[in-house]
DRENPA-3360 file (N, C-alpha, C; in nm, 2 decimals, always signed):
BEGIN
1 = XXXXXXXX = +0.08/-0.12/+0.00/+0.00/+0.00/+0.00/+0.09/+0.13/+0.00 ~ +0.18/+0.14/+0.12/+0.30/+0.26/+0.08/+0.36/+0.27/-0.06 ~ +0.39/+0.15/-0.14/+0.44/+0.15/-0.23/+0.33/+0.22/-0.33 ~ +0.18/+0.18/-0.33/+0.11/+0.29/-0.43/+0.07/+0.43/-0.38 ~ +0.06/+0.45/-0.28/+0.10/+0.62/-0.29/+0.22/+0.64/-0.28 ~ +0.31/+0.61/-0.29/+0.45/+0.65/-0.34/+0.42/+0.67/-0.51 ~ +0.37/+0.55/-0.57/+0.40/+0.57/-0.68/+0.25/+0.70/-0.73 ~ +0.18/+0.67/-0.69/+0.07/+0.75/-0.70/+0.15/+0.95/-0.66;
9 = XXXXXXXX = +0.20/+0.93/-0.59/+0.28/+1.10/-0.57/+0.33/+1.11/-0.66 ~ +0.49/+1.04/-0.71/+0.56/+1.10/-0.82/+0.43/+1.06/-1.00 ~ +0.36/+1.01/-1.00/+0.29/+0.99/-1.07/+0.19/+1.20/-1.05 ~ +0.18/+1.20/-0.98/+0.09/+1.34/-0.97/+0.17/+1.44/-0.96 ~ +0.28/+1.45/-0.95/+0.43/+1.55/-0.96/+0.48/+1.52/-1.10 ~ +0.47/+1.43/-1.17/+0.50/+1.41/-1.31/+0.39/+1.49/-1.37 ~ +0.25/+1.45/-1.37/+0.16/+1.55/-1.42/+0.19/+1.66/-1.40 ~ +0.19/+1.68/-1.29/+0.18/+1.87/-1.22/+0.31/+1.92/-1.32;
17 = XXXXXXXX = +0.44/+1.83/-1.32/+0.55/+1.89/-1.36/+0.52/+1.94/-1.56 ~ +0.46/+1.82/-1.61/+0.44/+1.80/-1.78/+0.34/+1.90/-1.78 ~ +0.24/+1.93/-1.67/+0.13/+2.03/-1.74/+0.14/+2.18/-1.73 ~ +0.25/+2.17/-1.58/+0.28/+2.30/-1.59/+0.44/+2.36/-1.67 ~ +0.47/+2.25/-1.74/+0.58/+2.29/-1.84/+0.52/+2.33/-1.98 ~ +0.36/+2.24/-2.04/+0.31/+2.31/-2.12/+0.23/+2.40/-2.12 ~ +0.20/+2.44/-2.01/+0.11/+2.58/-1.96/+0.19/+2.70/-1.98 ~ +0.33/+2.67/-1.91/+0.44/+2.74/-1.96/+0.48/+2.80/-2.07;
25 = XXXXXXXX = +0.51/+2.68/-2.16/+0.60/+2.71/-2.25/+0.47/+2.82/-2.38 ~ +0.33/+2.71/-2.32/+0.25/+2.83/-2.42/+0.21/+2.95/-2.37 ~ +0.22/+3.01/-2.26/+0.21/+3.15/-2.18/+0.33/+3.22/-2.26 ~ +0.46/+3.15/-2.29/+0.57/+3.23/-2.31/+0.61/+3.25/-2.42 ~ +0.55/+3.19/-2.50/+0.55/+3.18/-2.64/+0.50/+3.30/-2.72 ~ +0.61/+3.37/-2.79/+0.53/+3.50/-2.87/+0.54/+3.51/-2.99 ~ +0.45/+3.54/-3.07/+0.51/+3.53/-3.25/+0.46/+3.70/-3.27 ~ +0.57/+3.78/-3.27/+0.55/+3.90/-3.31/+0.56/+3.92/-3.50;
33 = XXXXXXXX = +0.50/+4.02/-3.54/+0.52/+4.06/-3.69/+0.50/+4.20/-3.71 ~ +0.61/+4.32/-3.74/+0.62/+4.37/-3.79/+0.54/+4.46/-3.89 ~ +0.50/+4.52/-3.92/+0.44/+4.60/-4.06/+0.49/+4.75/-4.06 ~ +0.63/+4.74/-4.14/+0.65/+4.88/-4.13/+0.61/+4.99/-4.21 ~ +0.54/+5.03/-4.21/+0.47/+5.13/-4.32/+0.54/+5.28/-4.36 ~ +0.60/+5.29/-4.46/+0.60/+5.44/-4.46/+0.51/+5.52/-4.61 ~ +0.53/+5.63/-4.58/+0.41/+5.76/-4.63/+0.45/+5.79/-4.73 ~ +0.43/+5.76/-4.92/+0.49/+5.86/-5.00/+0.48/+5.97/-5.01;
41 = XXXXXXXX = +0.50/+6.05/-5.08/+0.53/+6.19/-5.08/+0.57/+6.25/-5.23 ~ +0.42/+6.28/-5.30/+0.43/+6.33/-5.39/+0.43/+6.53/-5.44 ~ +0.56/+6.56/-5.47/+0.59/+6.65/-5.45/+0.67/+6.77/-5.54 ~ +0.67/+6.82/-5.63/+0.76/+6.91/-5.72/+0.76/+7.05/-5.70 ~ +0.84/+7.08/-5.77/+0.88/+7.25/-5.74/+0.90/+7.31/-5.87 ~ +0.83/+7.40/-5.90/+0.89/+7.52/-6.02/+1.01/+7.59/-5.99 ~ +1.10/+7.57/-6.13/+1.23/+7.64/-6.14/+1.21/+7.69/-6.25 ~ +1.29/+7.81/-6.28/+1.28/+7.85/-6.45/+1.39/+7.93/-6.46;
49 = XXXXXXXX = +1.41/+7.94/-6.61/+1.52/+8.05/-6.69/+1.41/+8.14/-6.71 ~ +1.45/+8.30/-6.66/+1.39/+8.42/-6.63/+1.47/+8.53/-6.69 ~ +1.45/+8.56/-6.78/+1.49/+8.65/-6.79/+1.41/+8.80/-6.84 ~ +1.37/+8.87/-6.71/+1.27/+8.99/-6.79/+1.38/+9.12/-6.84 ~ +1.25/+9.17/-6.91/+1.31/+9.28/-6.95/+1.34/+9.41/-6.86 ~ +1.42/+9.52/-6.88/+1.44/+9.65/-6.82/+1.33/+9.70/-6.82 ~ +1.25/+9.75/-6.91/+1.12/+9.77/-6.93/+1.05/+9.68/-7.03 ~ +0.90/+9.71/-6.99/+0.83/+9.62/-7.10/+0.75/+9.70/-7.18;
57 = XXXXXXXX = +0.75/+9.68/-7.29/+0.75/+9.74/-7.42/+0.63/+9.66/-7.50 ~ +0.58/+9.75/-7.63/+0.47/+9.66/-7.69/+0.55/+9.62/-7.81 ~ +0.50/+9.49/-7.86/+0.57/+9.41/-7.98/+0.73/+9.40/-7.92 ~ +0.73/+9.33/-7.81/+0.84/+9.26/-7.77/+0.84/+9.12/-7.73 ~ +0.94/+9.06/-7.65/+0.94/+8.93/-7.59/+1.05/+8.89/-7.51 ~ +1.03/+8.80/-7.43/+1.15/+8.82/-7.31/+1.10/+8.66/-7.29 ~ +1.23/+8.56/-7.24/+1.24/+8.48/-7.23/+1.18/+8.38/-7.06 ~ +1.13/+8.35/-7.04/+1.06/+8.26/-6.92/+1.02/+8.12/-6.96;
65 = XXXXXXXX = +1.09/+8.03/-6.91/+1.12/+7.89/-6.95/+1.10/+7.80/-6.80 ~ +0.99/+7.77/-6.79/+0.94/+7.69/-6.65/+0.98/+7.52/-6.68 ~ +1.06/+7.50/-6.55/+1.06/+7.35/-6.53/+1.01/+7.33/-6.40 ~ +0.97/+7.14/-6.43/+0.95/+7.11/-6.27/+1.05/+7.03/-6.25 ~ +1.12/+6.98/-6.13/+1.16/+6.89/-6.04/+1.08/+6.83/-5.94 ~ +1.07/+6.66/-5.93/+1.03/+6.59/-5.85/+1.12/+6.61/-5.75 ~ +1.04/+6.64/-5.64/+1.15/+6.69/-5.46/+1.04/+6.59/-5.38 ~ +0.99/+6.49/-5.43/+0.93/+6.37/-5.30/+1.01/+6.28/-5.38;
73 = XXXXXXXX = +0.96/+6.17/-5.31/+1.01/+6.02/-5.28/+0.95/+5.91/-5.38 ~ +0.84/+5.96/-5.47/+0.75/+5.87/-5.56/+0.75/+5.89/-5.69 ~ +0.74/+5.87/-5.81/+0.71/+5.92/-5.95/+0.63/+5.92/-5.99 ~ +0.62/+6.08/-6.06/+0.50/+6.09/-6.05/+0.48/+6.11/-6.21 ~ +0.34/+6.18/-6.24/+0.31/+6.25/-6.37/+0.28/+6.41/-6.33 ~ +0.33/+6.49/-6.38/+0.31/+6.65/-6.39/+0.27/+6.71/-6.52 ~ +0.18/+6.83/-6.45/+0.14/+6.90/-6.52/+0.14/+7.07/-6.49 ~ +0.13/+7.12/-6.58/+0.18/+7.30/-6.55/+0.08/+7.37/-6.63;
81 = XXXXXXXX = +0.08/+7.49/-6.56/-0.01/+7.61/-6.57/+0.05/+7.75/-6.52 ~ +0.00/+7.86/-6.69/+0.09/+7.94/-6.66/-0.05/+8.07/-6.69 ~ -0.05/+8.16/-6.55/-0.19/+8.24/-6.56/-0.11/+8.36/-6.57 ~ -0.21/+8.48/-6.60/-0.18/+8.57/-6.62/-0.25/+8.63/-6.49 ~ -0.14/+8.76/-6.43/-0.22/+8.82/-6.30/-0.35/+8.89/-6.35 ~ -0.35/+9.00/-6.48/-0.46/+9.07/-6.47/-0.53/+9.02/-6.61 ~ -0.67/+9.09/-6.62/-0.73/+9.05/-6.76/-0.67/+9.13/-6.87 ~ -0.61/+9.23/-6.85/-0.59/+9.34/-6.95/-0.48/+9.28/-7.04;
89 = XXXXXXXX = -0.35/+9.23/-6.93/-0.21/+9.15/-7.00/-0.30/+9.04/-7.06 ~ -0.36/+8.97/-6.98/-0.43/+8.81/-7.11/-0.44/+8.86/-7.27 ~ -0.51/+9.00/-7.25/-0.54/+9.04/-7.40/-0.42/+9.09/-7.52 ~ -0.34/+9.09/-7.47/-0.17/+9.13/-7.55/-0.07/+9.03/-7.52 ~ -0.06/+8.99/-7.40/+0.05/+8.82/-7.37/+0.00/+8.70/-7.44 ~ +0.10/+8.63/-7.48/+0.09/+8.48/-7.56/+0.23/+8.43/-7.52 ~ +0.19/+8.29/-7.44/+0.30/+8.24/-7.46/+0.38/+8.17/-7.57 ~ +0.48/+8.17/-7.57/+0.53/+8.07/-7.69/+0.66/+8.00/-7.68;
97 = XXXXXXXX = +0.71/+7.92/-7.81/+0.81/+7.84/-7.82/+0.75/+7.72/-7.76 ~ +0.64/+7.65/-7.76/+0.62/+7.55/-7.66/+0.65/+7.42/-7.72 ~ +0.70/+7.30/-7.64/+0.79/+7.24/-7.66/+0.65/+7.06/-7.72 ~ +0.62/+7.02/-7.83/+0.51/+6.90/-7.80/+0.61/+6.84/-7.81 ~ +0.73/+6.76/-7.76/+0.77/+6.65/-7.80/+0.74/+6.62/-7.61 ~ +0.79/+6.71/-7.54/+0.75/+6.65/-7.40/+0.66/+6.70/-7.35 ~ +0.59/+6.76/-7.44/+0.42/+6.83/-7.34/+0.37/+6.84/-7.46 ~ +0.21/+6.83/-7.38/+0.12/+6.85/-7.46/+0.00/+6.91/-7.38;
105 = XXXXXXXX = -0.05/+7.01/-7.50/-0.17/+7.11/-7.40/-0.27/+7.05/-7.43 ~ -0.35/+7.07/-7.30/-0.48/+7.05/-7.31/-0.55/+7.12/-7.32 ~ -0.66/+7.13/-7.36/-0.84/+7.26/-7.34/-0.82/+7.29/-7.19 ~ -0.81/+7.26/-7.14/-0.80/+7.30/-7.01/-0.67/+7.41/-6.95 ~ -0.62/+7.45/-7.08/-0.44/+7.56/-7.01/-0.36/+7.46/-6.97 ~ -0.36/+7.35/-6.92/-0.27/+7.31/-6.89/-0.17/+7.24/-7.02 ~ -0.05/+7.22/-6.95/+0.06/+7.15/-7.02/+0.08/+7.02/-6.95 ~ +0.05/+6.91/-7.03/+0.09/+6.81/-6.96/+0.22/+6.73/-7.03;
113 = XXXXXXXX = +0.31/+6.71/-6.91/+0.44/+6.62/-6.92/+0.40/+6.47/-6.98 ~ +0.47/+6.44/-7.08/+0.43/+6.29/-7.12/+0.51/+6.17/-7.08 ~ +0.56/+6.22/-7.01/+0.66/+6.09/-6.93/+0.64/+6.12/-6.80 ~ +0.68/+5.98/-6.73/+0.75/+5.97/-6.59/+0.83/+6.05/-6.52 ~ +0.76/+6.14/-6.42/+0.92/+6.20/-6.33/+0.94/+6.13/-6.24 ~ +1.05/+6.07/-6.20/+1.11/+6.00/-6.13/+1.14/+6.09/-6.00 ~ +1.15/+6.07/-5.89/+1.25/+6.13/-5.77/+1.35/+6.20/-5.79 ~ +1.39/+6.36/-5.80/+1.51/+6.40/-5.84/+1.49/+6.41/-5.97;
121 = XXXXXXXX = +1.43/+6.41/-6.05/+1.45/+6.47/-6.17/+1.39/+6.55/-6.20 ~ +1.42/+6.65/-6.34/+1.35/+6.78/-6.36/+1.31/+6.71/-6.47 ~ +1.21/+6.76/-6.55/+1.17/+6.82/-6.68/+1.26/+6.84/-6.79 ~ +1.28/+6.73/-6.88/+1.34/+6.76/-6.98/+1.36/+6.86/-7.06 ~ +1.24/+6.95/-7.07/+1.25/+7.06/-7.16/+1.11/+7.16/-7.06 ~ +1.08/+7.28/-7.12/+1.00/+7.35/-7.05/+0.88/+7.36/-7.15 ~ +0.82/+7.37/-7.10/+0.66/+7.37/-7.21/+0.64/+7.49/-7.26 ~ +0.65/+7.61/-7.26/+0.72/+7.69/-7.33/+0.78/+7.78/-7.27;
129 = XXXXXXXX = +0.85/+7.90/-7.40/+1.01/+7.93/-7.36/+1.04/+8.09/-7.36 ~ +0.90/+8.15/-7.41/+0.87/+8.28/-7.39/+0.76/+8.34/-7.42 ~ +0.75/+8.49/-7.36/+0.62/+8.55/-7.33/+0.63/+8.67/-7.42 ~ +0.54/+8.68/-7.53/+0.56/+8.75/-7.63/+0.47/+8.88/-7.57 ~ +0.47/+9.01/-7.58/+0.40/+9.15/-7.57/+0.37/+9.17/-7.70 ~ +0.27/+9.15/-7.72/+0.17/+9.22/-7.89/+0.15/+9.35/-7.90 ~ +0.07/+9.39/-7.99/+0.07/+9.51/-7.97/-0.02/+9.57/-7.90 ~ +0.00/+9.70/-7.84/-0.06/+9.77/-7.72/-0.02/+9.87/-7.70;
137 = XXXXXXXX = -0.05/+9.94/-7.58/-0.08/+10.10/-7.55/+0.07/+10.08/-7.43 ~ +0.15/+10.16/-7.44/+0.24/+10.18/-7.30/+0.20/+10.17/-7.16 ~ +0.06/+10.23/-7.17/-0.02/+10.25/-7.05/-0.06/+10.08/-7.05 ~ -0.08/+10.02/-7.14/-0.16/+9.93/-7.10/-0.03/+9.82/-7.05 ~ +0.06/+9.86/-7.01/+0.20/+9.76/-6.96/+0.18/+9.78/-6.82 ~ +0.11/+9.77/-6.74/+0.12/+9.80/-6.61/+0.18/+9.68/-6.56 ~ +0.23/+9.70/-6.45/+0.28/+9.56/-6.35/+0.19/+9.46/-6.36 ~ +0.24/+9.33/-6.37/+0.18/+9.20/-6.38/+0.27/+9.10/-6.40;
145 = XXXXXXXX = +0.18/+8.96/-6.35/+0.29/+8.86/-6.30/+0.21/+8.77/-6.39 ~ +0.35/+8.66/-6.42/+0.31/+8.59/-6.46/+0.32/+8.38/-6.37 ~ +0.18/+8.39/-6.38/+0.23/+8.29/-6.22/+0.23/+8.14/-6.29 ~ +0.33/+8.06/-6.27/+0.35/+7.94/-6.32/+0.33/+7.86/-6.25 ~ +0.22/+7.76/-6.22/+0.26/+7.67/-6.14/+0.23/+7.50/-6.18 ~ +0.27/+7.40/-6.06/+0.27/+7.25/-6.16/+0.22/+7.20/-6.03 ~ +0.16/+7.05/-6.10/+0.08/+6.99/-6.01/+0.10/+6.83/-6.06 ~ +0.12/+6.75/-5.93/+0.15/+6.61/-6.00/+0.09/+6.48/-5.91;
153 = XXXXXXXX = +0.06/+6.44/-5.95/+0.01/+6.33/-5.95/+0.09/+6.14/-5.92 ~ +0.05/+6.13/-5.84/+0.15/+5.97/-5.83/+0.11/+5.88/-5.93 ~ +0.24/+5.83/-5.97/+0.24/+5.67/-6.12/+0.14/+5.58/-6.04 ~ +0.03/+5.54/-6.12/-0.03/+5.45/-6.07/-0.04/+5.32/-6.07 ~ +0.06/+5.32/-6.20/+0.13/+5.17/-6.26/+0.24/+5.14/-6.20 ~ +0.26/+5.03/-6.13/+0.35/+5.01/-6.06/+0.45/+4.86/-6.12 ~ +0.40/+4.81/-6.27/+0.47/+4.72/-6.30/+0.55/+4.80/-6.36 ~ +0.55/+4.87/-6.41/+0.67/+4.88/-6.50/+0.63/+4.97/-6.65;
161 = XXXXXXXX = +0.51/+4.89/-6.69/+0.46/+4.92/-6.79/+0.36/+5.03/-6.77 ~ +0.40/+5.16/-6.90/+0.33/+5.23/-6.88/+0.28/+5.28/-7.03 ~ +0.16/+5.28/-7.00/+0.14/+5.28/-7.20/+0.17/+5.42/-7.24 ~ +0.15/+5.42/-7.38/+0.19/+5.59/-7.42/+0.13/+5.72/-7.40 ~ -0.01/+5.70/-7.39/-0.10/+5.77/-7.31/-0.14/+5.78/-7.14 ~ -0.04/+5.73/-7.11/-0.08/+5.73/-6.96/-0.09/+5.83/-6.87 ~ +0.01/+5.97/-6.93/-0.02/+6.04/-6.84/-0.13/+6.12/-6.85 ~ -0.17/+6.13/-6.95/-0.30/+6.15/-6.97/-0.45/+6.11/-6.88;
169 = XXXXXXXX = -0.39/+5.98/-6.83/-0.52/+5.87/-6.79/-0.57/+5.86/-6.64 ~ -0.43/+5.90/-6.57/-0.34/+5.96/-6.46/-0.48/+6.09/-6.39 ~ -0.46/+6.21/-6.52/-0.50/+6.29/-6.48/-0.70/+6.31/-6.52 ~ -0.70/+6.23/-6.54/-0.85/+6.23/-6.60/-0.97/+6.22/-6.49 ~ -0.91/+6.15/-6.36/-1.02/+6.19/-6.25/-0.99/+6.30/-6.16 ~ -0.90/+6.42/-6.25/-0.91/+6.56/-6.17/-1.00/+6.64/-6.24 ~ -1.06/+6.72/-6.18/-1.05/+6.88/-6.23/-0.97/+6.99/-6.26 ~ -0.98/+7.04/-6.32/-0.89/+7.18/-6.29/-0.96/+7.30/-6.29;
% end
């Protein structure tokens, strides 16, 4: 009889020991995973060759050549727009020299870039390369700006492949 609660103890200290080594080992057990996420950052900047005149004059032209540079982290598609501050200059300013091998205008004033900007790159060429003064009244040369600005959009295509119209396609669920 001593001999079966003897064996009957280490028999119940075996259990206690196996169930509390697997009670254990799954309490201590952790499978962590990671998801590190970061934020792109679609982003360019207007730069340009400027050069105005001393004075502005009618039936002249002076050279203003807008590029963008991609300054985020993603590639994008851009597009540019160049307004006139007052209504009176719209009626004698034209821009010109505009460049279709890497833009192309839309009904909308804008210039659209037909390639990929990549991170750190500019604009191969500027959409156009000067601001012609028609003819007009001296008076009617008052101060006015001419405000350039670009707007871009993140590559949506992420194989690789990007058809020839794409930047186009890119911009089709904006307004302007």
């Amino acid at each position: 009889m001593k001999k079966n609660i003897i064996i009957s103890i280490l028999l119940c200290l075996l259990a206690c020991t196996i169930g509390f080594g697997v009670t254990y080992s799954y309490l201590i057990t952790q499978a962590e995973k990671s998801n590190v996420l970061t934020v792109g950052e679609v982003e360019v900047k207007v730069e340009e060759d400027y050069e105005p005149p001393e004075q502005l004059s009618p039936n002249s032209s002076f050279k203003k050549a807008p590029y963008a540079t991609n300054t985020g982290n993603l590639p994008c598609y851009v597009r540019m727009r160049a307004d006139l501050s007052t209504v009176k200059a719209g009626s004698f300013c034209t821009l010109s020299g505009e460049n279709t091998v890497y833009w192309e205008k839309g009904t909308d004033g804008y210039y659209y870039y037909k390639f990929l900007l990549n991170p750190g790159e500019k604009t191969a060429a500027a959409p156009f390369n000067t601001v012609e003064i028609g003819d007009c009244n001296v008076d009617d040369l008052e101060d006015f700006d001419i405000n350039v600005y670009a707007e871009a959009v993140q590559d949506s295509v992420h194989t690789g492949n990007h058809p020839a119209n794409e930047y186009l396609t890119v911009w089709s669920g904006y307004h302007s």
